[in-house]
C-alpha distance (Angstrom), angle and dihedral (degrees) to the residues before:
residue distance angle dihedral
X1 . . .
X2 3.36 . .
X3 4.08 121.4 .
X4 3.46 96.2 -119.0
X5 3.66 93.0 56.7
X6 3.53 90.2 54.6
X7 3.69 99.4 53.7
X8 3.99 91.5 36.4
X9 4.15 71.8 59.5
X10 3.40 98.7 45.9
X11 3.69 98.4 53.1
X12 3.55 97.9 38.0
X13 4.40 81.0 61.2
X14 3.74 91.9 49.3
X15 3.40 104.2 54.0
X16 4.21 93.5 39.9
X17 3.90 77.5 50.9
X18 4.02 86.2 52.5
X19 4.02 97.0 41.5
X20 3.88 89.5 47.7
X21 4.16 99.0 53.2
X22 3.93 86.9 44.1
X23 4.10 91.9 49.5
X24 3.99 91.1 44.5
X25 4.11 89.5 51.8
X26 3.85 94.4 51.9
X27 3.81 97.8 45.2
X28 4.03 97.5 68.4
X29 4.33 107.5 -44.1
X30 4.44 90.6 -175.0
X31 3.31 129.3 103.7
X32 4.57 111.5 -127.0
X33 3.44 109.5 -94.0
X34 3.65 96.8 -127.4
X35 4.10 89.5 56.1
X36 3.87 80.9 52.7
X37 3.88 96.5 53.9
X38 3.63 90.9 38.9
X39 3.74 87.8 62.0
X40 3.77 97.8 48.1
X41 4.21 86.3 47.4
X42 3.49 85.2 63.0
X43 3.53 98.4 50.4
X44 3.66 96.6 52.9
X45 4.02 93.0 40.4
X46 4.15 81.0 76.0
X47 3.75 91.3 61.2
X48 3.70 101.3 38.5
X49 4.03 148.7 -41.2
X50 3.88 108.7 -56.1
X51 3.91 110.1 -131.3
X52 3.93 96.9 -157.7
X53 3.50 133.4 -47.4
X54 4.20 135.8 -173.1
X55 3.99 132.5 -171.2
X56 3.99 131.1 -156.1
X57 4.06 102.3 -100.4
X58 4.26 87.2 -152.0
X59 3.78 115.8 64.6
X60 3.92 124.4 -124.3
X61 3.55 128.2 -162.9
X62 3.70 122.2 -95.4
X63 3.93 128.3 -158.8
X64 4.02 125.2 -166.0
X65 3.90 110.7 168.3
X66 4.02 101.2 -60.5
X67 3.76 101.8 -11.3
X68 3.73 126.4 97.9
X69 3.64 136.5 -170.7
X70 3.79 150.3 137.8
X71 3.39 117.6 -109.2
X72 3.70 148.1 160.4
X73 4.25 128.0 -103.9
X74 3.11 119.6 -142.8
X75 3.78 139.4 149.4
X76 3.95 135.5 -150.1
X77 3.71 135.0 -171.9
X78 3.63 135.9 -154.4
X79 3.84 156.5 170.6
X80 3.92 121.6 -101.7
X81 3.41 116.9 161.9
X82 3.64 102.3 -9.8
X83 4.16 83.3 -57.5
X84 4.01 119.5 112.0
X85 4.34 106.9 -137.1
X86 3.65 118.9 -170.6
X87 3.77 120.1 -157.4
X88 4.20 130.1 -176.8
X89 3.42 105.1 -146.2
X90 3.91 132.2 -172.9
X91 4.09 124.6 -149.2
X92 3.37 124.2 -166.7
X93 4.36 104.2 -111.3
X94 4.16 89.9 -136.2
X95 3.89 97.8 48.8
X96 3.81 107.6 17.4
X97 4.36 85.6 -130.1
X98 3.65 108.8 151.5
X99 4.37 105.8 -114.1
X100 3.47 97.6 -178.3
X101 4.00 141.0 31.3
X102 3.03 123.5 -166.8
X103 3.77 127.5 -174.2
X104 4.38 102.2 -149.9
């Protein structure tokens, strides 16, 4: 095989690689909102029994100081200690991270 073969090879991979990852973030880059809520029910199952919860399926844009993103509102409410908390809660629509807490 001759070298430039393999580079004419090389490149030819690198830049499918490139057109690929730019295609697959313009088709639809977020996460479904019920995989997101999902995920945060299981994060406050370990602290307590959840008494219901809901979440926005369209995404809204979210500013804190410099950082923006979409994400999804939602809100969830449990049972600790006999006591029923509420909380609004904001996860980023790429990731499904949790933002924003926010004890109702």
């Amino acid at each position: 095989m001759k070298t430039k073969d393999l580079i004419i090879g090389f490149s030819t991979g690198i830049a499918a690689g490139f057109l690929i990852r730019e295609v697959a973030h313009r088709i639809d880059p977020t996460k479904p909102a019920e995989l997101v809520l999902h995920g945060i029910k299981e994060s406050f199952k370990s602290e307590g029994l959840i008494d219901g919860s809901w979440i926005y399926m369209k995404t809204e844009p979210f500013t804190r100081q410099a950082i923006s993103s979409d994400v999804y509102r939602g809100g969830i409410s449990r049972v600790r200690e006999g006591e029923i908390e509420q909380f609004e809660f904001f996860a980023d629509a790429r990731t499904g991270t949790v933002v924003d807490l926010i004890k109702l």
